[in-house]
N, CA, C and O atoms as a GROMACS GRO file, in nm:
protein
  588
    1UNK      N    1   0.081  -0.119   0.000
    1UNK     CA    2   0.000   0.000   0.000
    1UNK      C    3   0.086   0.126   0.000
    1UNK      O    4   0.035   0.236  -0.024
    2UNK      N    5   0.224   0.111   0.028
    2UNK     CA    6   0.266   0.219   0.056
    2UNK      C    7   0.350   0.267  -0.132
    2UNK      O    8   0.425   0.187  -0.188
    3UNK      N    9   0.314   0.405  -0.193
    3UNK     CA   10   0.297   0.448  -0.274
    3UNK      C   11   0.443   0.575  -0.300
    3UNK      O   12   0.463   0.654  -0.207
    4UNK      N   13   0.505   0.580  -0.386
    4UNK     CA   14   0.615   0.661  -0.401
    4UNK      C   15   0.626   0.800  -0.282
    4UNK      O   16   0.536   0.885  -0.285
    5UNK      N   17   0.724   0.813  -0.196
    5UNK     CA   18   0.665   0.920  -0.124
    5UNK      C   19   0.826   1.020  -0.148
    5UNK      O   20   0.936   0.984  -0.189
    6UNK      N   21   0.782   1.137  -0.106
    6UNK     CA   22   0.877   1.217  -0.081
    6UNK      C   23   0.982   1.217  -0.052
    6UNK      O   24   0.955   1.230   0.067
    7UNK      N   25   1.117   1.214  -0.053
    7UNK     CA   26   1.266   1.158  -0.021
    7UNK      C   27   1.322   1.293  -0.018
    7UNK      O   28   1.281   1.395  -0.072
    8UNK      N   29   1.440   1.269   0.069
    8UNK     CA   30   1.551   1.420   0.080
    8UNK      C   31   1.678   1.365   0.002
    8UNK      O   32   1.665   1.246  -0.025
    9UNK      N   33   1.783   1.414  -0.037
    9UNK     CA   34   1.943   1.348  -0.146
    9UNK      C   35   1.968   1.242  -0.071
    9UNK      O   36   2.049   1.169  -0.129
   10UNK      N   37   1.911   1.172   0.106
   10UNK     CA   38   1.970   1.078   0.114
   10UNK      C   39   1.846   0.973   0.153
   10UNK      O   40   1.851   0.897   0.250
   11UNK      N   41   1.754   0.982   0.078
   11UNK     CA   42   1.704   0.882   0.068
   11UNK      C   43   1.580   0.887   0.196
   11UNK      O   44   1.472   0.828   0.197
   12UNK      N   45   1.639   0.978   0.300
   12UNK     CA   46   1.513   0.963   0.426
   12UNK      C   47   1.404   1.044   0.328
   12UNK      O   48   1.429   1.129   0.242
   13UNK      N   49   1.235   0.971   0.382
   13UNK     CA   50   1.078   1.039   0.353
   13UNK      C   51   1.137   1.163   0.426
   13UNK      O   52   1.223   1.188   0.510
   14UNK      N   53   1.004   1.254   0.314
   14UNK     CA   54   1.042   1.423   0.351
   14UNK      C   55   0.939   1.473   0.288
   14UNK      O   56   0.940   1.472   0.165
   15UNK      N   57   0.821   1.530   0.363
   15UNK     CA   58   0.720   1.555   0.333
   15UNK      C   59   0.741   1.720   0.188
   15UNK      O   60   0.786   1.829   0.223
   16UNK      N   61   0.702   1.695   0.060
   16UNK     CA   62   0.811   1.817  -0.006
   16UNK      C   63   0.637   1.890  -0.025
   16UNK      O   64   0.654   2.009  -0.053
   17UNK      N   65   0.504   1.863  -0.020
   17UNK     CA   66   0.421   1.885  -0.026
   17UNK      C   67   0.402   2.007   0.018
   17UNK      O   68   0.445   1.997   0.133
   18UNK      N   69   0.345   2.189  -0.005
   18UNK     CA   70   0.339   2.228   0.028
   18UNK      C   71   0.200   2.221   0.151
   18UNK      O   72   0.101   2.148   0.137
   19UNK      N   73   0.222   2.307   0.258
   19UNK     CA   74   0.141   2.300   0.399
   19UNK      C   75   0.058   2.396   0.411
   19UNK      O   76   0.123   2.488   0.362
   20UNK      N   77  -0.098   2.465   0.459
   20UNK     CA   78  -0.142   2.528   0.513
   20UNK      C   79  -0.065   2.626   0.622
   20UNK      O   80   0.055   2.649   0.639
   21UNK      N   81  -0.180   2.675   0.688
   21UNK     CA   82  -0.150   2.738   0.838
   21UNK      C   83  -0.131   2.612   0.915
   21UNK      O   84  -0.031   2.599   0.985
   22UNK      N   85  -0.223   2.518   0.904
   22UNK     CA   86  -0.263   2.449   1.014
   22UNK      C   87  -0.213   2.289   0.962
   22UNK      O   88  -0.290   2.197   0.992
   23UNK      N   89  -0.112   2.263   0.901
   23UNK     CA   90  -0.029   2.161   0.873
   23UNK      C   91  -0.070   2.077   0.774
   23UNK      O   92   0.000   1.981   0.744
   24UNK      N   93  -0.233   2.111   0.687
   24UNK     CA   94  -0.300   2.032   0.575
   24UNK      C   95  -0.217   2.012   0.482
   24UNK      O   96  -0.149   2.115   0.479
   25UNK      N   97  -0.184   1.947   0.410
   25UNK     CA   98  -0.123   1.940   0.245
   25UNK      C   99  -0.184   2.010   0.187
   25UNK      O  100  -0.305   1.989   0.191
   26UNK      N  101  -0.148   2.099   0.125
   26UNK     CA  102  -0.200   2.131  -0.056
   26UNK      C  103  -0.117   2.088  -0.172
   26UNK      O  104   0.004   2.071  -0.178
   27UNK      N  105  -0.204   2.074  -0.256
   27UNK     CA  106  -0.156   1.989  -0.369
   27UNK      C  107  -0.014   2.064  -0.419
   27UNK      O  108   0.024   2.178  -0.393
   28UNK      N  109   0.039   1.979  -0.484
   28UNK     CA  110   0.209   2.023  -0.501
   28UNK      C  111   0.203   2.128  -0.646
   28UNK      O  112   0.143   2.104  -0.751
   29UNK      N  113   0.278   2.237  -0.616
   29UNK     CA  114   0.272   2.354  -0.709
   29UNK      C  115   0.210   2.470  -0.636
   29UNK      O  116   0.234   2.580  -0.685
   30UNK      N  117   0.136   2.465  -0.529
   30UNK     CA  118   0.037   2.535  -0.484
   30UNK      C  119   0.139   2.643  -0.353
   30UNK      O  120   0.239   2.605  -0.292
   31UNK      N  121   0.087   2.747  -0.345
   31UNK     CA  122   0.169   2.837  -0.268
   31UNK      C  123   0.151   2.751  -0.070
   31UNK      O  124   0.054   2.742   0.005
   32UNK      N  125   0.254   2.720  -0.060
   32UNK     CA  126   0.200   2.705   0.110
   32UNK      C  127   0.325   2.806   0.219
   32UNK      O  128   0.418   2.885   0.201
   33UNK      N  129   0.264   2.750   0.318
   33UNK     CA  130   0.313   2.865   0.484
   33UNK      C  131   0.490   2.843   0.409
   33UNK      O  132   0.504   2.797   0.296
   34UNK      N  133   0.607   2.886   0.497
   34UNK     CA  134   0.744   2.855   0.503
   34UNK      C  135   0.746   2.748   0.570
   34UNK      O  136   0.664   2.746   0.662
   35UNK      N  137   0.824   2.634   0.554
   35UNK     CA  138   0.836   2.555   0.601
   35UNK      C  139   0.957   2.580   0.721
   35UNK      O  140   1.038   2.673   0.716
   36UNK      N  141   0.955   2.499   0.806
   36UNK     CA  142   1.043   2.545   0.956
   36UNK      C  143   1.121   2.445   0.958
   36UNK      O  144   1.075   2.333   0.937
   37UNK      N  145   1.286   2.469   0.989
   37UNK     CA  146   1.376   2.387   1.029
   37UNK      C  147   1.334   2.254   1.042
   37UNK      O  148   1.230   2.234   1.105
   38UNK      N  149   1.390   2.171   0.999
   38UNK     CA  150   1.380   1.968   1.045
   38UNK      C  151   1.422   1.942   1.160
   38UNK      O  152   1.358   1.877   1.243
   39UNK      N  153   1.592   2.012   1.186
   39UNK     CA  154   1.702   1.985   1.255
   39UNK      C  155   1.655   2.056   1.374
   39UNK      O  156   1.614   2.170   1.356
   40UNK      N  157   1.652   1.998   1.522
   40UNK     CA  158   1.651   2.093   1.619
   40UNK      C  159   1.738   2.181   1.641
   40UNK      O  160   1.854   2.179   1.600
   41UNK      N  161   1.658   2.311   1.747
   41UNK     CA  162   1.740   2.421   1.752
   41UNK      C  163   1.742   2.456   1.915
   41UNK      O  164   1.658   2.408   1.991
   42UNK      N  165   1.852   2.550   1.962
   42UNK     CA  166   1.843   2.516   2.067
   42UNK      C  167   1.731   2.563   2.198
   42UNK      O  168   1.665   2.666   2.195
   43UNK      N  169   1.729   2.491   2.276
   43UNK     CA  170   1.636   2.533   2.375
   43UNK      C  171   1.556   2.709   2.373
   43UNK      O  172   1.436   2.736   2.368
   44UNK      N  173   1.651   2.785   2.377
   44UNK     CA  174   1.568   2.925   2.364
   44UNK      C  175   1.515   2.959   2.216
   44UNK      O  176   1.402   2.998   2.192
   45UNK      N  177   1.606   2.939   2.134
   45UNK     CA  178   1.553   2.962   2.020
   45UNK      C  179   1.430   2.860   1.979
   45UNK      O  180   1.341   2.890   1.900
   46UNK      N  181   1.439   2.776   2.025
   46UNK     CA  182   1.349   2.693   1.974
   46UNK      C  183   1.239   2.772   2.044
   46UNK      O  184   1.156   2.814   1.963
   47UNK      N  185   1.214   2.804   2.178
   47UNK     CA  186   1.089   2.892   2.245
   47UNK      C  187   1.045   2.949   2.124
   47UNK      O  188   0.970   2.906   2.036
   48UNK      N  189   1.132   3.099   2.143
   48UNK     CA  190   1.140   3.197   2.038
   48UNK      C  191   1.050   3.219   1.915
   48UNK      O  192   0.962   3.303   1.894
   49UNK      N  193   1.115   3.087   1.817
   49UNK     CA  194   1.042   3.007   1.720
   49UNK      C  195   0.909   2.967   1.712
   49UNK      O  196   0.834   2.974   1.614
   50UNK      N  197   0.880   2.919   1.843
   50UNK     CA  198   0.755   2.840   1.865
   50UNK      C  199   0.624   2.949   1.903
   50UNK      O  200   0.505   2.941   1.872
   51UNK      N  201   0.672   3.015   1.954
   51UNK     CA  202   0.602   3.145   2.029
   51UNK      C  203   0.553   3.213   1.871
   51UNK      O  204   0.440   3.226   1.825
   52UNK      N  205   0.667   3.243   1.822
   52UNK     CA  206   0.618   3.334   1.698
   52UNK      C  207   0.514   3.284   1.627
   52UNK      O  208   0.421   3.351   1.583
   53UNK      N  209   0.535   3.123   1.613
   53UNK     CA  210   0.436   3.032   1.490
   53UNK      C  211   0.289   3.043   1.595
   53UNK      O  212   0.179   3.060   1.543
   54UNK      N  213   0.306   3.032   1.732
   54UNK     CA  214   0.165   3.046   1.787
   54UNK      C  215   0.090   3.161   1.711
   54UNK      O  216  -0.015   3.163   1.647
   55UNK      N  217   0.185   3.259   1.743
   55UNK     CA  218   0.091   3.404   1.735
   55UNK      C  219   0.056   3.432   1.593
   55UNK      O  220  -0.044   3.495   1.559
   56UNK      N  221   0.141   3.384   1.516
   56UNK     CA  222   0.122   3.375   1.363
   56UNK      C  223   0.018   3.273   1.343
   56UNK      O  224   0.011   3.227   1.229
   57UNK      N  225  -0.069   3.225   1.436
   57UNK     CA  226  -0.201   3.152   1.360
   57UNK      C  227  -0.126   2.999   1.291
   57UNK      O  228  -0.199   2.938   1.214
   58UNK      N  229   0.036   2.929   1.321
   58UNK     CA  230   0.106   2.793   1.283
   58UNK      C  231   0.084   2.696   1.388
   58UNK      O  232   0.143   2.589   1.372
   59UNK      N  233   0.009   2.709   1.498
   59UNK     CA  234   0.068   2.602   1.601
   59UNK      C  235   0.103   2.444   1.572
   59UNK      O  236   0.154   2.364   1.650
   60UNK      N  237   0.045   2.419   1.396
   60UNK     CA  238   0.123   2.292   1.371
   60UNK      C  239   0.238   2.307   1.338
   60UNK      O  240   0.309   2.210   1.365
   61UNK      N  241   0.290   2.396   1.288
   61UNK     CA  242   0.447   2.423   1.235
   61UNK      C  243   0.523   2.452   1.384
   61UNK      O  244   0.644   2.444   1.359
   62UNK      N  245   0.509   2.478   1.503
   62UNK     CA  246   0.529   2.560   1.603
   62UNK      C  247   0.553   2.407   1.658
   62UNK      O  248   0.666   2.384   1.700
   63UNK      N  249   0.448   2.289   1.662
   63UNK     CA  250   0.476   2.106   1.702
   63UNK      C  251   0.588   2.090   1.654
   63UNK      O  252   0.690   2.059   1.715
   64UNK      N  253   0.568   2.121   1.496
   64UNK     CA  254   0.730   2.025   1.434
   64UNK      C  255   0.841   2.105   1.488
   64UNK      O  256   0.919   2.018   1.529
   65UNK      N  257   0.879   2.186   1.505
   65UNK     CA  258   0.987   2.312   1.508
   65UNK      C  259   1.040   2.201   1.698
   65UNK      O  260   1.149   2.148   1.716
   66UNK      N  261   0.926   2.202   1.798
   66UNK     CA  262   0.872   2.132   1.963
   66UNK      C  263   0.949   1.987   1.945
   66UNK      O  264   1.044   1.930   1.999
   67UNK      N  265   0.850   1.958   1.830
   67UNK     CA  266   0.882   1.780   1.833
   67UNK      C  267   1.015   1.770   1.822
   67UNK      O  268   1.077   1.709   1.909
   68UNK      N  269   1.092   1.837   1.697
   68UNK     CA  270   1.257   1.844   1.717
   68UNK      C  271   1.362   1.840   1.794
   68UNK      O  272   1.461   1.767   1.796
   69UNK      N  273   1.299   2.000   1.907
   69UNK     CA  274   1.387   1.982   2.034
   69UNK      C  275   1.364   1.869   2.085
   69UNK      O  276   1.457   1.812   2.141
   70UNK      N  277   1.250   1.813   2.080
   70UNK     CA  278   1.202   1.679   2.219
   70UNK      C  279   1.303   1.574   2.168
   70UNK      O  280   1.407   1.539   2.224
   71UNK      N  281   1.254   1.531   2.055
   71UNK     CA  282   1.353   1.384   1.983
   71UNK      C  283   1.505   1.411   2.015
   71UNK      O  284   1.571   1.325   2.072
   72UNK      N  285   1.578   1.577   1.962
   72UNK     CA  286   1.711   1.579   2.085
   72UNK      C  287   1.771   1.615   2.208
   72UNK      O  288   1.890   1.620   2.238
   73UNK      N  289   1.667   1.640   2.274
   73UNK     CA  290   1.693   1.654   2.416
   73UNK      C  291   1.694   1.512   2.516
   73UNK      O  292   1.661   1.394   2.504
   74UNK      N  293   1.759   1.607   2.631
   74UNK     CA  294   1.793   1.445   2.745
   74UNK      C  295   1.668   1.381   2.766
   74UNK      O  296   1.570   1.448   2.735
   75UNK      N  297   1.652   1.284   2.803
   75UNK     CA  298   1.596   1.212   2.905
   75UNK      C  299   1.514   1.292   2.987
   75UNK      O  300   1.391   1.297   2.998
   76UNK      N  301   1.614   1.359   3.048
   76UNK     CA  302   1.504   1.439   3.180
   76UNK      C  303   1.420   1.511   3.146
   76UNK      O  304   1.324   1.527   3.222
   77UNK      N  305   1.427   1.594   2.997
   77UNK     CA  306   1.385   1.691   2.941
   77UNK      C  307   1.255   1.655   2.823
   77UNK      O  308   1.191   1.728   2.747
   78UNK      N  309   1.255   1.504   2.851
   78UNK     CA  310   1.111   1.477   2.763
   78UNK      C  311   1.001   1.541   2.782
   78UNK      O  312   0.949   1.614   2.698
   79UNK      N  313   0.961   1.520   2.885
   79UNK     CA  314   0.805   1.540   2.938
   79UNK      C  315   0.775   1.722   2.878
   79UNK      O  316   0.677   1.752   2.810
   80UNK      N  317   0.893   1.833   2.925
   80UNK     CA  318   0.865   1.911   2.865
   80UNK      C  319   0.828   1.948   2.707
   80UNK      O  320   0.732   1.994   2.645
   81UNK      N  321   0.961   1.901   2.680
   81UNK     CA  322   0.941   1.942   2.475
   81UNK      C  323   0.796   1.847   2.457
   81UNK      O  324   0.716   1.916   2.395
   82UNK      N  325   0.749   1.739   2.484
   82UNK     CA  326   0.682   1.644   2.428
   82UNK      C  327   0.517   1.730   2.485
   82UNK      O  328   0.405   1.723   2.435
   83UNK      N  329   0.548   1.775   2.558
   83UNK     CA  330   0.394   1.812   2.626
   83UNK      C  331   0.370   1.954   2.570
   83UNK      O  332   0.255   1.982   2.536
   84UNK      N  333   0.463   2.041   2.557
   84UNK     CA  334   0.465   2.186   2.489
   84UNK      C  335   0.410   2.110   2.336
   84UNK      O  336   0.304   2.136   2.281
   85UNK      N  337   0.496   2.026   2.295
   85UNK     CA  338   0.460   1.970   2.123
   85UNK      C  339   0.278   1.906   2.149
   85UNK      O  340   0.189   1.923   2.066
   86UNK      N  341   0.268   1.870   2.216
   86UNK     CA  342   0.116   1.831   2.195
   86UNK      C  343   0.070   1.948   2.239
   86UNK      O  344   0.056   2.007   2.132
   87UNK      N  345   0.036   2.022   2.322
   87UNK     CA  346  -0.022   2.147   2.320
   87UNK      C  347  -0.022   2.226   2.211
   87UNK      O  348  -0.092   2.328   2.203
   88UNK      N  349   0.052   2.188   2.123
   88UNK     CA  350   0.045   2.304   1.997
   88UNK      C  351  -0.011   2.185   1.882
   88UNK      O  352  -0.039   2.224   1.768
   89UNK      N  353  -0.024   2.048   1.915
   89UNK     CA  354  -0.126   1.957   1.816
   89UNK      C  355  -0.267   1.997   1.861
   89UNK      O  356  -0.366   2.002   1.787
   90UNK      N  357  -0.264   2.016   1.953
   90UNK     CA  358  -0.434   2.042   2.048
   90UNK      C  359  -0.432   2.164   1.992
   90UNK      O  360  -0.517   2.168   1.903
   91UNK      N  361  -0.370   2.270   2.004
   91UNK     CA  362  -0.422   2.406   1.917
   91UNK      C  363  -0.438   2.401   1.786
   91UNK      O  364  -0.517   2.468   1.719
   92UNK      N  365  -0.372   2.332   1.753
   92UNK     CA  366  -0.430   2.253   1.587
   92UNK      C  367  -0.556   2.219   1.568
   92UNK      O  368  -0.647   2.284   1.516
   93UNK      N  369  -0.557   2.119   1.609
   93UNK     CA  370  -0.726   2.028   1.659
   93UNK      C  371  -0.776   2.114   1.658
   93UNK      O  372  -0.786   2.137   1.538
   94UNK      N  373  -0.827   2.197   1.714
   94UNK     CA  374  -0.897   2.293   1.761
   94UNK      C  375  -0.929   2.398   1.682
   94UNK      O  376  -1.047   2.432   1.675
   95UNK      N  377  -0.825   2.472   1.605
   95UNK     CA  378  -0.844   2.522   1.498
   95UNK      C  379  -0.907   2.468   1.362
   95UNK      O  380  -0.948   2.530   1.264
   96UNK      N  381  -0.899   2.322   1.392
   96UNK     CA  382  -0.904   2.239   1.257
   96UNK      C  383  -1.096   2.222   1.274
   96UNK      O  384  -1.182   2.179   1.198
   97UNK      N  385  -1.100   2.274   1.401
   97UNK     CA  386  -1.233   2.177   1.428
   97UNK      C  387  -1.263   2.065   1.512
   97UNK      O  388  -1.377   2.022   1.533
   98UNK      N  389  -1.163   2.022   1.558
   98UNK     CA  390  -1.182   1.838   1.585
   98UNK      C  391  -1.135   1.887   1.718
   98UNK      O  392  -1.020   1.910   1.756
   99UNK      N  393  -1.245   1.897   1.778
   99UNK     CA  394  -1.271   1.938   1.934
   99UNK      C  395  -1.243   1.825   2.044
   99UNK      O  396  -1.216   1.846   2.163
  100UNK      N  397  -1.256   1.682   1.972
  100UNK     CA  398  -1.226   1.599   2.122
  100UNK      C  399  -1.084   1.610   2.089
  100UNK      O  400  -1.017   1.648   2.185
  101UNK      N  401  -1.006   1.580   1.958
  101UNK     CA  402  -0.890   1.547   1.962
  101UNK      C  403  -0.854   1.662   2.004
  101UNK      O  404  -0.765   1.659   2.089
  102UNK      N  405  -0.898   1.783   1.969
  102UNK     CA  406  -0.801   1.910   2.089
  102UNK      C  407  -0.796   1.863   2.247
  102UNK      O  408  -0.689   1.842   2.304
  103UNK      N  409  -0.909   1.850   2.304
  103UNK     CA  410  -0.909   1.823   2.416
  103UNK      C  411  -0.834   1.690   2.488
  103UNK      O  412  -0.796   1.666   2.603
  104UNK      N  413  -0.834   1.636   2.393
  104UNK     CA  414  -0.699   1.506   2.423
  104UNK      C  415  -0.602   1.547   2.469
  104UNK      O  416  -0.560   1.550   2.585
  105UNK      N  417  -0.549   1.596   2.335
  105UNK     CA  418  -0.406   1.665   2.325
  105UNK      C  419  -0.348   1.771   2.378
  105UNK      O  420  -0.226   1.791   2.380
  106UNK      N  421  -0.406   1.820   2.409
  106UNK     CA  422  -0.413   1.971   2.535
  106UNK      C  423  -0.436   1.870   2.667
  106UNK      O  424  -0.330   1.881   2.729
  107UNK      N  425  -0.488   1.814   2.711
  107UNK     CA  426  -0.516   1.746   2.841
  107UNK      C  427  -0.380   1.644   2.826
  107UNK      O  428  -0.318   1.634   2.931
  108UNK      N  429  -0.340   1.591   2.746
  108UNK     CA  430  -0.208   1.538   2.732
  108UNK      C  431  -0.079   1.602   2.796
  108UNK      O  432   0.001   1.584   2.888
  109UNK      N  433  -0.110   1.700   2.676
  109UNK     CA  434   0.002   1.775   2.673
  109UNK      C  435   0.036   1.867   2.822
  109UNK      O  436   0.147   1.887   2.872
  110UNK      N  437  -0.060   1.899   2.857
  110UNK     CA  438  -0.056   1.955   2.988
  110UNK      C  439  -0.024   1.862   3.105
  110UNK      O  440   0.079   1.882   3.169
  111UNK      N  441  -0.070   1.805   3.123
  111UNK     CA  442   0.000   1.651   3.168
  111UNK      C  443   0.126   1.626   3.172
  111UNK      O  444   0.185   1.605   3.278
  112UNK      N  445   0.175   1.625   3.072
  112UNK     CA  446   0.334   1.575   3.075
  112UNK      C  447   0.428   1.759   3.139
  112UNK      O  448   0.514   1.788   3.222
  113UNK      N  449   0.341   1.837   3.039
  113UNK     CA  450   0.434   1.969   3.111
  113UNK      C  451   0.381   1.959   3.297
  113UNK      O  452   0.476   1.973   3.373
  114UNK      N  453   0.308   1.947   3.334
  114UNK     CA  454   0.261   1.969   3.488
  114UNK      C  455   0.360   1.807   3.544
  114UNK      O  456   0.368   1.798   3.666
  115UNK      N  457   0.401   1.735   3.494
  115UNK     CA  458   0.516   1.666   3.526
  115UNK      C  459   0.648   1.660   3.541
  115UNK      O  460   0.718   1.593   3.616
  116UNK      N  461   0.681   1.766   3.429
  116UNK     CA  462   0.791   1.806   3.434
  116UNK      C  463   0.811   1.926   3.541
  116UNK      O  464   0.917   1.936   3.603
  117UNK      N  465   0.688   2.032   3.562
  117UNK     CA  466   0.710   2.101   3.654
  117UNK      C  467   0.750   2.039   3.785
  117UNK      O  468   0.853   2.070   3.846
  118UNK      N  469   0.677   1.962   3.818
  118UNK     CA  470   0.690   1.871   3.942
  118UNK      C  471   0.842   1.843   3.991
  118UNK      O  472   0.866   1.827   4.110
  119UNK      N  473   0.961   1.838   3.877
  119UNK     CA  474   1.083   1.811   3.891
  119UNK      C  475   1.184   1.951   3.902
  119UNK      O  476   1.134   2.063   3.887
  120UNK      N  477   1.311   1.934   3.928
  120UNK     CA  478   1.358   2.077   3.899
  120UNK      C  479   1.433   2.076   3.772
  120UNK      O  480   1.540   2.136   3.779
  121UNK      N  481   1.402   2.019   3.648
  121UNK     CA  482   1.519   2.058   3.566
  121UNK      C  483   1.462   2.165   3.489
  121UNK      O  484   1.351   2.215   3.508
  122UNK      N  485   1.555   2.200   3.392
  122UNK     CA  486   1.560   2.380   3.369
  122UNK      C  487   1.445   2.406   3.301
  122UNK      O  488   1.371   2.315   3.263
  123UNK      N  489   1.418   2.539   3.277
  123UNK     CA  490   1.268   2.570   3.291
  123UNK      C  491   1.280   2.634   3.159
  123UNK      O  492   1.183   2.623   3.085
  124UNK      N  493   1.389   2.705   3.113
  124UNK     CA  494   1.440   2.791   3.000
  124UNK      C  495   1.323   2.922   2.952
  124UNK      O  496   1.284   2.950   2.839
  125UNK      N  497   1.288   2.989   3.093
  125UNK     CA  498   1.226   3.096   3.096
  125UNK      C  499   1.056   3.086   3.097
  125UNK      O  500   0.960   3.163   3.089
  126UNK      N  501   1.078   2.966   3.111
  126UNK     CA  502   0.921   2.934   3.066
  126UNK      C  503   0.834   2.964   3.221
  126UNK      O  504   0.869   2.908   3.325
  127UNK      N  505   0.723   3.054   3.215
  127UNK     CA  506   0.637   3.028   3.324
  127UNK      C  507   0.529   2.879   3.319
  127UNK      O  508   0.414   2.884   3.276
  128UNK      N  509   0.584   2.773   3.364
  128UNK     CA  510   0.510   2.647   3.342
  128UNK      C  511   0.377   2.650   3.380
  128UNK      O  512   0.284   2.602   3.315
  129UNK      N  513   0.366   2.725   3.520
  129UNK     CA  514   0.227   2.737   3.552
  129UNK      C  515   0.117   2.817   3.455
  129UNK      O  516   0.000   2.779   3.448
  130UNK      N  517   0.155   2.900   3.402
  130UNK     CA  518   0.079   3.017   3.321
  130UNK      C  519   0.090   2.912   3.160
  130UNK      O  520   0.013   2.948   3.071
  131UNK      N  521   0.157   2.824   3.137
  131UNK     CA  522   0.143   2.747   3.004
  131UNK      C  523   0.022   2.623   3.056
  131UNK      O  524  -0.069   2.589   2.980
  132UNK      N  525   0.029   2.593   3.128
  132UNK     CA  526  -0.082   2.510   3.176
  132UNK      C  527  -0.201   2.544   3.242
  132UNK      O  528  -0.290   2.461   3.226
  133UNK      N  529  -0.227   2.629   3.303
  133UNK     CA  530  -0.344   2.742   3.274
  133UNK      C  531  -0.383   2.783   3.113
  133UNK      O  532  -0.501   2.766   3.082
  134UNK      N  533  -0.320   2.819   3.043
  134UNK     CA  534  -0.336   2.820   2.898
  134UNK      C  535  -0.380   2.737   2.817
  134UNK      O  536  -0.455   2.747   2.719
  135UNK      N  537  -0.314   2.632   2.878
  135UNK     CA  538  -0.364   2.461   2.749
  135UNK      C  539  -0.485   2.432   2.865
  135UNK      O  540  -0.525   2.315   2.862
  136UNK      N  541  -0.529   2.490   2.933
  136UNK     CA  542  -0.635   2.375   3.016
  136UNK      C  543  -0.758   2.498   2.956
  136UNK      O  544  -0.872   2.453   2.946
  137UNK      N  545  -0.743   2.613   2.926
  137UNK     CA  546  -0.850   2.727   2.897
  137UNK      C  547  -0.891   2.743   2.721
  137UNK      O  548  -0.980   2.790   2.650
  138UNK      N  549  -0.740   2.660   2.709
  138UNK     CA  550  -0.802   2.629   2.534
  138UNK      C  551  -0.882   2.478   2.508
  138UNK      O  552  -0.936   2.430   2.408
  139UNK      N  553  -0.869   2.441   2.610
  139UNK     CA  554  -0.939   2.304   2.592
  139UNK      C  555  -1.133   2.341   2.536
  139UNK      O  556  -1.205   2.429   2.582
  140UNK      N  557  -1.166   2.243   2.432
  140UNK     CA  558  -1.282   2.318   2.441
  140UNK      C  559  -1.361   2.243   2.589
  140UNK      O  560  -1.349   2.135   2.648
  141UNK      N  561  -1.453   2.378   2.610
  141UNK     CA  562  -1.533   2.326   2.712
  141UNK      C  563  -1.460   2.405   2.838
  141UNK      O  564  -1.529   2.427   2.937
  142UNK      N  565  -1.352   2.438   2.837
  142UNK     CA  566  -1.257   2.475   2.950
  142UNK      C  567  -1.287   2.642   2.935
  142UNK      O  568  -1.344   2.697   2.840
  143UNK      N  569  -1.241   2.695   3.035
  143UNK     CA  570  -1.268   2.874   3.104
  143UNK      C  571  -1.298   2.955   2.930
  143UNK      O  572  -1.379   3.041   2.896
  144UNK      N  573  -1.218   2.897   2.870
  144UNK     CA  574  -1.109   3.023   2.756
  144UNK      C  575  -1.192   2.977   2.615
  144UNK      O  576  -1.190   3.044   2.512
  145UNK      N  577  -1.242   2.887   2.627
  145UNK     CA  578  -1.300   2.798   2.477
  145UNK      C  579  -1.349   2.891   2.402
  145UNK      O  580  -1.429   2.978   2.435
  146UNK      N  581  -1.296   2.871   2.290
  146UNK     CA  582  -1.386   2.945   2.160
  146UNK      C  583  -1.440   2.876   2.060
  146UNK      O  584  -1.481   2.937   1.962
  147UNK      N  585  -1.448   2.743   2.069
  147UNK     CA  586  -1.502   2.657   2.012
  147UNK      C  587  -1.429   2.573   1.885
  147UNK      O  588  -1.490   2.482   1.828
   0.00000   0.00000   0.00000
């Protein structure tokens, strides 16, 4: 089933499809968003990055940019990148429409960040409490919902 897909010069899949705001494919030729770094970047910049794609209406581009740092960061440092990266799939969801899967993924994602708070490793400016107040008010149904 699996059908010719996208490749980079060395052979790894590489999605070359242009993207929406909100991470859809459009058909190839078609104008889409900038596409964002593969390679992670470091801890602040990666914030930085991620912050901007929120406010710019990307929070799926703002995941991949998340998911990056997570896949190279320590051990100790999962729960954060991985729970910030689903919080910005749940703002997806959500934008997309698909209200339980927001609420998953935001209740996820908040989850793993309210775990990592629980520990002391580095925080890299982040107010954790005020990001989890945030993903629990975008949840639909929650304080902040806009549906």
């Amino acid at each position: 089933m699996t059908r010719n897909r996208d490749r980079d010069v060395a052979g790894r899949p590489r999605q070359a499809r242009p993207r929406d705001a909100l991470g859809r494919p459009l058909p190839y030729g078609e104008a889409g968003v900038e596409p964002v770094p593969e390679e992670a970047l470091p801890p602040l910049e990666t914030l930085d990055v991620a912050r901007r794609l929120v406010r710019d209406g990307r929070p799926f581009s703002a995941h991949e940019v998340l998911e990056a740092r997570w896949k190279a960061a320590p051990d100790t440092e999962r729960d954060l990148w991985q729970g910030l990266a689903q919080i910005c799939v749940g703002l997806t969801h959500a934008a997309r429409g698909n209200h339980e899967g927001a609420r998953r993924l935001l209740d996820r994602g908040a989850g793993r960040v309210e775990s990592y708070a629980a520990g002391d490793g580095p925080r890299y400016g982040l107010d954790l409490d005020a990001v989890l107040v945030c993903a629990r008010a975008s949840e639909p149904g929650g304080d902040d919902a806009r549906g």
